[in-house]
N, C-alpha and C positions, 0 to 999 in steps of 0.2 A: 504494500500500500504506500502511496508517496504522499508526501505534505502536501498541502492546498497552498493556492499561488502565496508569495508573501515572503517575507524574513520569516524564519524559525524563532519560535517566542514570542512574536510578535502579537498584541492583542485584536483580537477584531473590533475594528471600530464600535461596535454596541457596546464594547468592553474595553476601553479606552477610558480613562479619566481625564477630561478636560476642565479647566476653567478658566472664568476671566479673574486675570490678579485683582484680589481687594486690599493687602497690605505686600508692602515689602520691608525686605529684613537686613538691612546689611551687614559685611564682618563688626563687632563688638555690639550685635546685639541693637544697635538701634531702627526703631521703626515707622513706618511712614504708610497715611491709608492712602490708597491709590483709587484715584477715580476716574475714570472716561474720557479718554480724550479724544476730541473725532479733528477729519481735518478741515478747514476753509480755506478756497480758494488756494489749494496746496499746501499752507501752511499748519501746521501740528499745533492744535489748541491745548498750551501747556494751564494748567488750572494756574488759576493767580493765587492763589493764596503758597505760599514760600515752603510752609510745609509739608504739602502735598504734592504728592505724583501722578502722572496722567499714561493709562495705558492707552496706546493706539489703538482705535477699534477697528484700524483696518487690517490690522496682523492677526498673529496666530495667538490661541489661550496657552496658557501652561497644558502640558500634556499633551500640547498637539504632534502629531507626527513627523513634522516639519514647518517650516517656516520660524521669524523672529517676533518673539514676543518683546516688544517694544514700551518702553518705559521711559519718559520724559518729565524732569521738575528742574527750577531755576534754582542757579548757586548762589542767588542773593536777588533780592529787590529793593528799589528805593525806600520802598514802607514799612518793610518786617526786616530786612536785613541777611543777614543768611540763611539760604533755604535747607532745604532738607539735603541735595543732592550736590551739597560744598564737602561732604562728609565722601563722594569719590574721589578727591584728589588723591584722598590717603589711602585707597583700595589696590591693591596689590594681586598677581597671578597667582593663581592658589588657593585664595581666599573664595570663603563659597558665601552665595547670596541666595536667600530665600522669597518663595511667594507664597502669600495664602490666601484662599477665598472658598467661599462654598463648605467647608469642612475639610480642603484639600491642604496639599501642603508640597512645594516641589523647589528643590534644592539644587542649585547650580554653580559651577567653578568656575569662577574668574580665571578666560585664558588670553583674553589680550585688552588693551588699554591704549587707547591711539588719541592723536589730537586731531580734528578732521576742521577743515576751513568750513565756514557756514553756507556758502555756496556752493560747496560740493558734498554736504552732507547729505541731500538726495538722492543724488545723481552719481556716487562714483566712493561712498562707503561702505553701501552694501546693508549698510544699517534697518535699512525696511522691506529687505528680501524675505520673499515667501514663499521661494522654490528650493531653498536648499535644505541644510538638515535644523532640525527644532535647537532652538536657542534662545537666550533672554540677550536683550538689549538696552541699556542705561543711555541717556545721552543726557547733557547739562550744558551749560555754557563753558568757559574755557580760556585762555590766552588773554590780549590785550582789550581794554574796555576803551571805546571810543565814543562817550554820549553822541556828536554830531552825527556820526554814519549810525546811530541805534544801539551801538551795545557792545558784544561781546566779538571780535573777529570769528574765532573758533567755537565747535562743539568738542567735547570731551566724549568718546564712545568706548564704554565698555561691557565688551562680549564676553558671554559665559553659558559653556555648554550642562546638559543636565547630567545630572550625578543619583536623584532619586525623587519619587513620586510618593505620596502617601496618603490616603481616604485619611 
């Protein structure tokens, strides 16, 4: 008898655990809820409020089979000061980050950490790809701040594959 189409162990999608992130965890334990973020007019509607993080809702959930679950919050604002996600400068390869939502919980290692220009964080990081293999995605502001051009030059993106899934 041979296996049915598929990886071996692989679960059938009825048997998959997916969900949309509602908190995220970073290394040392600190935590942040994550809410919704859709896109306008191409641009990623990061929540305003400093503490909070916004997941793409055009990507993948945790537990999806592939594609980048996508996570975006600000490393500072004029009005609250440093946000949640000024705490990646200090994140390191290795280092595992979590999500949870729904009763779920899925745990991923920090395997690279890039500075990426903000014009090319579209178009040529790779960062909102939803054909390759499942991953979580962090991205925050970064580099030189130049209030006249709007802000920050750069995004900071840091990718991290999974390690484990857990009802």
């Amino acid at each position: 008898m041979s296996a049915p189409p598929g990886r071996v162990g692989t679960p059938a999608p009825s048997q998959r655990i997916r969900f949309v992130p509602q908190q995220v965890v970073l290394p040392g334990g600190a935590s942040a809820p994550v809410l919704t973020a859709t896109t306008v007019d191409g641009q990623l509607q990061v929540p305003a409020m400093a503490k909070r993080v916004g997941w793409w809702d055009g990507g993948a959930q945790a537990g999806d089979p592939f594609g980048s679950v996508v996570l975006a919050g600000h490393v500072d604002t004029k009005t609250e000061g440093l946000g949640f996600f000024a705490r990646l400068i200090g994140v390191r390869r290795g280092e595992v980050i979590v999500v949870n939502g729904s009763g779920h919980t899925a745990s991923y290692r920090v395997v690279s950490i890039a500075s990426v220009r903000k014009d090319a964080l579209a178009t040529k990081s790779g960062a909102f790809d939803q054909s390759g293999d499942h991953r979580l995605v962090l991205i925050t502001c970064t580099g030189a701040y130049n209030a006249s051009q709007g802000g920050y030059a750069d995004n900071l993106v840091v990718t991290a594959t999974p390690i484990g899934l857990a009802k």
